[in-house]
DSSP file (Angstrom, degrees, kcal/mol; ACC not computed):
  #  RESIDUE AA STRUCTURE BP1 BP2  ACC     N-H-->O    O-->H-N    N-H-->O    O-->H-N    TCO  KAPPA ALPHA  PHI   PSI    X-CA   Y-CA   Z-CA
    1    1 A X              0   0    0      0, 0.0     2,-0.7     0, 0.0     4,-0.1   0.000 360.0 360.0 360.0 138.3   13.0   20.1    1.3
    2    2 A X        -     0   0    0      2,-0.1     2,-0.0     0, 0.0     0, 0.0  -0.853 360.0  -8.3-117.6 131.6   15.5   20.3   -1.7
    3    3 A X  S    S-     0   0    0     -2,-0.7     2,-0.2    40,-0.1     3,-0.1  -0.291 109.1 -44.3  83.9-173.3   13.3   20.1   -5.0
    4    4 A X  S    S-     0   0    0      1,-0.1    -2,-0.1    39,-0.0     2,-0.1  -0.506  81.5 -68.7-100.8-159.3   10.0   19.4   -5.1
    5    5 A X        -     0   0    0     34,-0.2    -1,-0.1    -2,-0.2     2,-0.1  -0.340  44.5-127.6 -82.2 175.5    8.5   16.9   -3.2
    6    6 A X     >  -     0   0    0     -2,-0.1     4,-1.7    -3,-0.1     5,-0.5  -0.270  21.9-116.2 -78.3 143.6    9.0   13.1   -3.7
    7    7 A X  H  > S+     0   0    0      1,-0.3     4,-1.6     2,-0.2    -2,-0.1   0.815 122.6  53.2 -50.0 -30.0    6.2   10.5   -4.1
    8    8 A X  H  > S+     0   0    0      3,-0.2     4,-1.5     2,-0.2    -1,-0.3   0.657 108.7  53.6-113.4 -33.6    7.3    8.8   -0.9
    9    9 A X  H  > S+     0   0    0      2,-0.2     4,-3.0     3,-0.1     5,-0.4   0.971 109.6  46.9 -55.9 -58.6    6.9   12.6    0.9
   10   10 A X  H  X S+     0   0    0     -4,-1.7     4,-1.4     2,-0.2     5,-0.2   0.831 113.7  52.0 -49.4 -39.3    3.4   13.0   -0.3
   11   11 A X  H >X S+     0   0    0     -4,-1.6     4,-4.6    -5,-0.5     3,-0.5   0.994 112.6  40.4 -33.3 -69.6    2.8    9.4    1.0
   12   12 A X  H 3X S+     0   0    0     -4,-1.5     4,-0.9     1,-0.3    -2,-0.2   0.898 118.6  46.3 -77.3 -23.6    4.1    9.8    4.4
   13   13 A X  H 3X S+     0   0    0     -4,-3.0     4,-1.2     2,-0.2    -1,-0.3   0.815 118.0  48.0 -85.8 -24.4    2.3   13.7    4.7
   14   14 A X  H <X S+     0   0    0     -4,-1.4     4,-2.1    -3,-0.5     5,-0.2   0.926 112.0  51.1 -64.9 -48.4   -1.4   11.7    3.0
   15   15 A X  H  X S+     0   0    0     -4,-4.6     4,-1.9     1,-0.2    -2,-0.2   0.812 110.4  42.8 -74.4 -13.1   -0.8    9.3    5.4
   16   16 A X  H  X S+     0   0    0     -4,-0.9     4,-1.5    -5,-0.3    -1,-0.2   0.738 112.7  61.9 -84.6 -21.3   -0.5   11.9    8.5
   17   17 A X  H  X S+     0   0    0     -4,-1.2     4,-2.8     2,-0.2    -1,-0.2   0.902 102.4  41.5 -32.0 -78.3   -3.1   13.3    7.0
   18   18 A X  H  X>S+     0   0    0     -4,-2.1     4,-1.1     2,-0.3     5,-0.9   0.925 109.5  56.6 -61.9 -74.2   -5.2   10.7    7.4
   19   19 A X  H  <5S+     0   0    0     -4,-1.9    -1,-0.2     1,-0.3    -2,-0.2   0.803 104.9  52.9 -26.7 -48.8   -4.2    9.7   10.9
   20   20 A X  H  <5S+     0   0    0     -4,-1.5    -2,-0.3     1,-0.2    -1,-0.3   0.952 105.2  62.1 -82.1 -46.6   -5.1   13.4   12.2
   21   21 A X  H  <5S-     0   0    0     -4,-2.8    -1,-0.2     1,-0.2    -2,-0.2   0.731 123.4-106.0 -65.1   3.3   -8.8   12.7   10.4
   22   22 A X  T  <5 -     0   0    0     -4,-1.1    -3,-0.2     1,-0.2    -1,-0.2   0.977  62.9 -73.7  79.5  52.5   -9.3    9.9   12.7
   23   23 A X      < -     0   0    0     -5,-0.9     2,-0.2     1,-0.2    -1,-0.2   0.321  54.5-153.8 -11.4  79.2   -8.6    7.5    9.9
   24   24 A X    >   -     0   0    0     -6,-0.2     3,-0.6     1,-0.1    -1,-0.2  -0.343  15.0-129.4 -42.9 100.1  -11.4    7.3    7.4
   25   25 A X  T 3  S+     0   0    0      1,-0.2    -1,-0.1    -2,-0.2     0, 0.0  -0.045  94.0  26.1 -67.0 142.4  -11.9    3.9    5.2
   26   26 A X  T 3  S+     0   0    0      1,-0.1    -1,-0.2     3,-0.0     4,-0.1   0.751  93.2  94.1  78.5   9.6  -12.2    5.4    1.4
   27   27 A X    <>  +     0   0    0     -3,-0.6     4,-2.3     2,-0.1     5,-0.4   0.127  35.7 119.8-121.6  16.6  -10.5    8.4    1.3
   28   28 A X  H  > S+     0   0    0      2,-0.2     4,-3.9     1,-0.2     5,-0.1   0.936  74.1  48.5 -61.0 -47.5   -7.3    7.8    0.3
   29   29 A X  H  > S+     0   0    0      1,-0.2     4,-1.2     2,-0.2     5,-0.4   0.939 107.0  58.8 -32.4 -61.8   -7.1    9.9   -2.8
   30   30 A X  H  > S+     0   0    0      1,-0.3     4,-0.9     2,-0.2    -2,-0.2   0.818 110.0  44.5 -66.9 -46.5   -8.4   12.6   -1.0
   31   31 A X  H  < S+     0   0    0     -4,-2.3     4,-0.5     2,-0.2     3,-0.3   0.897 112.6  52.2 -15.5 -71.4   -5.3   12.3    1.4
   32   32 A X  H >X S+     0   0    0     -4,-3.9     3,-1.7    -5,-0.4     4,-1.5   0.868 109.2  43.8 -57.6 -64.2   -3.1   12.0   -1.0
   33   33 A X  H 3X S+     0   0    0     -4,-1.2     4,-2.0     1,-0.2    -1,-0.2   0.535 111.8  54.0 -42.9 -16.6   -3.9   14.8   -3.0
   34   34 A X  H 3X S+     0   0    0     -4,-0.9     4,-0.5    -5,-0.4    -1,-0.2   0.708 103.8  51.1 -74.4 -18.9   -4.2   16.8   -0.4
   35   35 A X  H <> S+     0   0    0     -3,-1.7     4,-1.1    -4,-0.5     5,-0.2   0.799 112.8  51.9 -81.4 -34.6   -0.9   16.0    0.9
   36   36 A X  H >X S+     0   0    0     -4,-1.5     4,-3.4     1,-0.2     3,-1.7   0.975 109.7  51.7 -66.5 -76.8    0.4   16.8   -2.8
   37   37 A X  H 3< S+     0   0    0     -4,-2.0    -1,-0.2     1,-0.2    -2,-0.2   0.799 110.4  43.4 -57.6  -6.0   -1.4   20.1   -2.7
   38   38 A X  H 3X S+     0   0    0     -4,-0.5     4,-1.9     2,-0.2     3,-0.3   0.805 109.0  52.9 -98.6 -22.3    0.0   21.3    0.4
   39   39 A X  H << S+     0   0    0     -3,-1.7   -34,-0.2    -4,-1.1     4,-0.2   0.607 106.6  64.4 -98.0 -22.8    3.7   20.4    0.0
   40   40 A X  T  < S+     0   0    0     -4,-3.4     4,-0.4    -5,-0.2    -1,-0.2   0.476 103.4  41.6 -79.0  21.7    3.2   22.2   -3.0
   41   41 A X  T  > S+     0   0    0     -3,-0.3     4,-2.1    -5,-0.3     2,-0.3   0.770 107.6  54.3-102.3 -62.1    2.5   25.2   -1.3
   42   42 A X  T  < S+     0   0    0     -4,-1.9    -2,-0.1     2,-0.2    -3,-0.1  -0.014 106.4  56.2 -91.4  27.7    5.0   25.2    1.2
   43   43 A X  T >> S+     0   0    0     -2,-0.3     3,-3.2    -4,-0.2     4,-1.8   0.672 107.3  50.1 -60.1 -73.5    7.7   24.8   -1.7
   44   44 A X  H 3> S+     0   0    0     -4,-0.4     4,-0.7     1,-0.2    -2,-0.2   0.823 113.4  51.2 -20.3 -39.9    6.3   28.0   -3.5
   45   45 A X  H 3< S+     0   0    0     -4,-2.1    -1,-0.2     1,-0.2    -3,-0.1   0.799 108.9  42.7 -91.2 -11.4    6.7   29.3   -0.2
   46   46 A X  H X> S+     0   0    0     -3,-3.2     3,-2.2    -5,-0.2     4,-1.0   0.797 112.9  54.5 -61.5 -47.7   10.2   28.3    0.4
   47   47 A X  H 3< S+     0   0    0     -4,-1.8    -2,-0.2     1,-0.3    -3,-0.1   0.617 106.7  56.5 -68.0 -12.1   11.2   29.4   -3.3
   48   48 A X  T 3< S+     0   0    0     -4,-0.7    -1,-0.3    -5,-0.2    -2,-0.1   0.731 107.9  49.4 -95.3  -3.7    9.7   32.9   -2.3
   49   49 A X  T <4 S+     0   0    0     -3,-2.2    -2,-0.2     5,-0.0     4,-0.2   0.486  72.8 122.9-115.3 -33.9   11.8   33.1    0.4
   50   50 A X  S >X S-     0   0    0     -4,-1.0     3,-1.4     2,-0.1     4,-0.5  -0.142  72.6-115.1 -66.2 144.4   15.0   32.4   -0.8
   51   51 A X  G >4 S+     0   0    0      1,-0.3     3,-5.7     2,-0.2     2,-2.1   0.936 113.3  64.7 -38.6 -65.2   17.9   35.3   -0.2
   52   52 A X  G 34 S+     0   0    0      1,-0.3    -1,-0.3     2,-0.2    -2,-0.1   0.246 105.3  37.2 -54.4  20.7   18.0   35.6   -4.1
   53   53 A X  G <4        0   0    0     -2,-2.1    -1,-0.3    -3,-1.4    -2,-0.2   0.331 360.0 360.0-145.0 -11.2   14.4   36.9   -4.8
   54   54 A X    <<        0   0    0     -3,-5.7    -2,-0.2    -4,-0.5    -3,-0.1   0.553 360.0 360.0 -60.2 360.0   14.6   39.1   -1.4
């Protein structure tokens, strides 16, 4: 992923989200923000990665 992520990434990772919970009526925030917090992790964890901070 180049940047962070997109509205339309956090969508489609809320929505896989969601799918894996055996898709629950009424949770979508909680998807969504989760989807947010977690592809904001694994950017930090790209960005720690990178040659130029080794």
């Amino acid at each position: 992923m180049a940047g962070p992520p997109t509205q339309k990434d956090i969508e489609r990772r809320a929505y896989h989200l969601w799918e894996q919970a055996g898709m629950p009526n009424g949770r979508d925030r909680e998807f969504y923000l989760e989807a947010e917090r977690r592809l904001g992790e694994e950017l930090i964890r790209h960005e720690l990665k990178t040659p130029d901070t080794l």
